[in-house]
C-alpha positions as CSV (number, residue, x, y, z in Angstrom):
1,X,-38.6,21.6,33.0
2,X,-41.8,23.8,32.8
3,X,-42.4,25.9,29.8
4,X,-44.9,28.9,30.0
5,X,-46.8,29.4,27.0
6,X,-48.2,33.2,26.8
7,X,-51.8,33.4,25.5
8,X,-52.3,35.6,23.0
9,X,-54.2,38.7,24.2
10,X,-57.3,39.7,23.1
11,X,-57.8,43.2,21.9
12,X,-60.8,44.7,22.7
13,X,-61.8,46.7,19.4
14,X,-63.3,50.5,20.1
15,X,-66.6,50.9,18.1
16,X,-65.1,53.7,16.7
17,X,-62.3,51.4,14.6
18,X,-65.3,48.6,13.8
19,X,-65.6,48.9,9.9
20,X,-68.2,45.6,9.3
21,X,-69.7,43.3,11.9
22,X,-70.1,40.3,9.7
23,X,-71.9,37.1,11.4
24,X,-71.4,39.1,15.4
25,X,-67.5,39.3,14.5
26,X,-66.2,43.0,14.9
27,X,-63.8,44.0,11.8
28,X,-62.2,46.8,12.6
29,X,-60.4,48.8,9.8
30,X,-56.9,48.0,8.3
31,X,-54.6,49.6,10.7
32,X,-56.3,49.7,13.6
33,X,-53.5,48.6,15.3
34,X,-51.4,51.5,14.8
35,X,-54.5,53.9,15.8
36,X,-54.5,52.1,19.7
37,X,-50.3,52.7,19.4
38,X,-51.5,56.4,18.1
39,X,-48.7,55.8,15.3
40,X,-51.9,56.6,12.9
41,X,-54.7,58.8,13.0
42,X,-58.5,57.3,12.7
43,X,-58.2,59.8,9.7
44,X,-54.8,57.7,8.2
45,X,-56.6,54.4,7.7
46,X,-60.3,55.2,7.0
47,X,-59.5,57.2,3.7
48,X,-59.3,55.3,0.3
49,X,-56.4,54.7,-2.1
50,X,-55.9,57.3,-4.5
51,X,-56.2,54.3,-7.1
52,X,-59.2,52.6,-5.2
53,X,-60.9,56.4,-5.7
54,X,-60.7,57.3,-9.2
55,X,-62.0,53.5,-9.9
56,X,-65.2,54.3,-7.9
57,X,-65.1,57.8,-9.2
58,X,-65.1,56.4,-12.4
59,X,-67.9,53.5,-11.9
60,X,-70.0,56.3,-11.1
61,X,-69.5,58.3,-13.5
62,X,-70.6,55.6,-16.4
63,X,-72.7,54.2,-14.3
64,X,-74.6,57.7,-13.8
65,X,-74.4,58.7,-17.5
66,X,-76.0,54.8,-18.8
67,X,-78.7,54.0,-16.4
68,X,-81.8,55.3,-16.4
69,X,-82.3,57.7,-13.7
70,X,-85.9,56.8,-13.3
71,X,-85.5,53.0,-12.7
72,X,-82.6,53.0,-10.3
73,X,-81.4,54.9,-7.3
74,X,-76.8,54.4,-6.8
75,X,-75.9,55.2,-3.4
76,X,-72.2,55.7,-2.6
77,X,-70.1,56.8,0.0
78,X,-69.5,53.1,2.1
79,X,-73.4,53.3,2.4
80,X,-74.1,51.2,5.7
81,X,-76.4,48.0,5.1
82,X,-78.3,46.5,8.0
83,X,-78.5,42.6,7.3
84,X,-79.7,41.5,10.7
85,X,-78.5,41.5,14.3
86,X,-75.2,40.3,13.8
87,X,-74.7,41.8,10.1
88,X,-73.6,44.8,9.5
89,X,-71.5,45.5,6.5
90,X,-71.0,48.5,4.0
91,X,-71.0,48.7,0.2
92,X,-68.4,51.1,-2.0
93,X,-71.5,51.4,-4.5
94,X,-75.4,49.8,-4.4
95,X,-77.5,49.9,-6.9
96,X,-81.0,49.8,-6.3
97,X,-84.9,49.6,-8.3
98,X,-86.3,52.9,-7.3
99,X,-89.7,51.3,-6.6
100,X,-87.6,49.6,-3.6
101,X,-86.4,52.9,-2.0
102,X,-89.4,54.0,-0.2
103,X,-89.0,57.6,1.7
104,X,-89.5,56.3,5.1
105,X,-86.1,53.5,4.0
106,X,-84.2,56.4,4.3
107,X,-83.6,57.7,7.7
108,X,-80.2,58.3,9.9
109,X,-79.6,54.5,10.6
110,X,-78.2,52.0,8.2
111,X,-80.3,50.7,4.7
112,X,-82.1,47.2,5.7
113,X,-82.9,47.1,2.0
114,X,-80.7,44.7,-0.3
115,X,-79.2,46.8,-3.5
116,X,-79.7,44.9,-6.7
117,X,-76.2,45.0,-7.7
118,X,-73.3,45.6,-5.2
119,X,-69.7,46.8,-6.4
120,X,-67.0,46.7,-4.2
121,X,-63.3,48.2,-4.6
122,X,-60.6,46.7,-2.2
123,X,-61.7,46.9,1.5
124,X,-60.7,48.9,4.4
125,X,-61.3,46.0,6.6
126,X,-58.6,44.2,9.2
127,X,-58.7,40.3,8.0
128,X,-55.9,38.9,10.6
129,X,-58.7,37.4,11.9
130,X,-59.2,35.0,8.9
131,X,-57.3,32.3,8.7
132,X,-57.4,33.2,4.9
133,X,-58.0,36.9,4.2
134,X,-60.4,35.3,0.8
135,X,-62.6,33.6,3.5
136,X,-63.8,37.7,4.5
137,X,-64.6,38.4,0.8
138,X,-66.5,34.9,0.7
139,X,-68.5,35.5,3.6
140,X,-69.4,39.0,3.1
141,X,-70.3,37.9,-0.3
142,X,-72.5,34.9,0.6
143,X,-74.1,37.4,3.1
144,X,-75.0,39.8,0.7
145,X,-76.2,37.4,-1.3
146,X,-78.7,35.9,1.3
147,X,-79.5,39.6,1.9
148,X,-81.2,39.7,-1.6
149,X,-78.5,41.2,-3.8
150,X,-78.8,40.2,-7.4
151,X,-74.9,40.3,-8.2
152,X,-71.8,41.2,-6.1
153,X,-68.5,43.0,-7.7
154,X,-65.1,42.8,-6.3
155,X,-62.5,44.4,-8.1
156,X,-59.0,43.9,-6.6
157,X,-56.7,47.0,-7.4
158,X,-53.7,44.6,-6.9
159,X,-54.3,41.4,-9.2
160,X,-56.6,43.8,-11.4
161,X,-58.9,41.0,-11.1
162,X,-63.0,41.1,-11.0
163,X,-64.9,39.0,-9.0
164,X,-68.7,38.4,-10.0
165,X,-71.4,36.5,-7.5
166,X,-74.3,36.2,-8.3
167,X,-77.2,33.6,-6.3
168,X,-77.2,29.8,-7.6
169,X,-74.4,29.9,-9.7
170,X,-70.5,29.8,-9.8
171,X,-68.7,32.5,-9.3
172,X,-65.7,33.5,-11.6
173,X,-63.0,35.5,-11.5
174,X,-61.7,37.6,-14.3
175,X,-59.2,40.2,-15.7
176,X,-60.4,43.7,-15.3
177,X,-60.1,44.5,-18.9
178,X,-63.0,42.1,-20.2
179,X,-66.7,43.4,-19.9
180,X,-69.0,42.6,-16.7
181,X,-72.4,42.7,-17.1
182,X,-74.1,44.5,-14.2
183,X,-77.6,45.2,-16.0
184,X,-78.9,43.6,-19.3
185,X,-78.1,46.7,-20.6
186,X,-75.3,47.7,-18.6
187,X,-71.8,46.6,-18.6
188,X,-68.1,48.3,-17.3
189,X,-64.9,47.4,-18.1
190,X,-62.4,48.9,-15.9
191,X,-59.5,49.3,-17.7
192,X,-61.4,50.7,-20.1
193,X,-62.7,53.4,-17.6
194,X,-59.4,53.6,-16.3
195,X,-57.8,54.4,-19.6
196,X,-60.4,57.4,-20.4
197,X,-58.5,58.9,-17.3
198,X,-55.2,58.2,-18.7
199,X,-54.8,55.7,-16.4
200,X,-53.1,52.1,-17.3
């Protein structure tokens, strides 16, 4: 008796549904799937949560109204990040030294500078391709890391958990309603911010 065993098929990802390339592996956004059906618009799954929003909304807010405008330069907006031929990822906010953002860093193609501090709310990215969907957030951290980042922030919307990185030294997980230090001088608590909003 012969069995046939069907391959799976490859899909062939359309550089307009690539969210991250992350060590030469295209990431295409959450829902990409349903795009290529045209069951969703490109529109339906590139927005952000109303939730995942007012968080970075609120980050930026703080963080605007705290730091010293003439140290640091924040750049928002899933700001593109050039790593290297195979890298690149983008960052929900990047906080950089001023002194590092030289005028001719900033043109129309993606920062090849590392931000001091990286904060990153959810992700829009397509994980099926990890066999564990933590194995993306652990790689894109480690990259960023390599990159020259000081200290990446995750904060997971579902768990209301914060995840800090930082070079040389264990990372830890925490609720989202202790303190995380970003700066010396510079902490957030999101349920904190949250709550300012009204939000619990």
């Amino acid at each position: 008796m012969n069995i046939t065993i069907d391959k799976p098929k490859t899909i062939k990802i359309p550089k307009y549904l690539v969210y991250e390339v992350l060590e030469g592996k295209s990431i295409p956004y959450r829902g990409f799937q349903e795009v290529l059906r045209k069951e969703k618009t490109l529109e339906d799954i590139m927005g952000s949560s109303g939730l995942q929003a007012i968080i970075v909304s609120s980050i930026l807010r703080y963080i605007f109204k705290h730091l010293a405008e003439d140290r640091y330069e924040v750049i928002t907006n899933e700001a593109g990040l050039h790593l290297s031929k195979k890298n690149n990822l983008s960052t929900d906010i990047g906080i950089y030294e001023t002194h590092i953002l030289k005028p001719e860093s900033l043109t129309n193609q993606y920062l090849s500078i590392a931000p001091k501090i990286a904060i990153e709310v959810d992700t829009k990215a397509d994980m099926s391709q990890f066999v564990n969907p933590m194995d993306y957030y652990h790689q894109k951290t480690s990259k960023l890391l390599e990159f020259g980042t000081e200290k990446v922030v995750w904060v997971a919307t579902e768990s209301k958990k914060v995840m800090v990185a930082m070079p040389n030294q264990d990372w830890f997980t925490t609720d989202w309603d202790k303190s995380i230090a970003l700066l010396p001088d510079l902490s957030i608590n999101i349920a904190a911010l949250l709550a300012e909003r009204g939000i619990q």
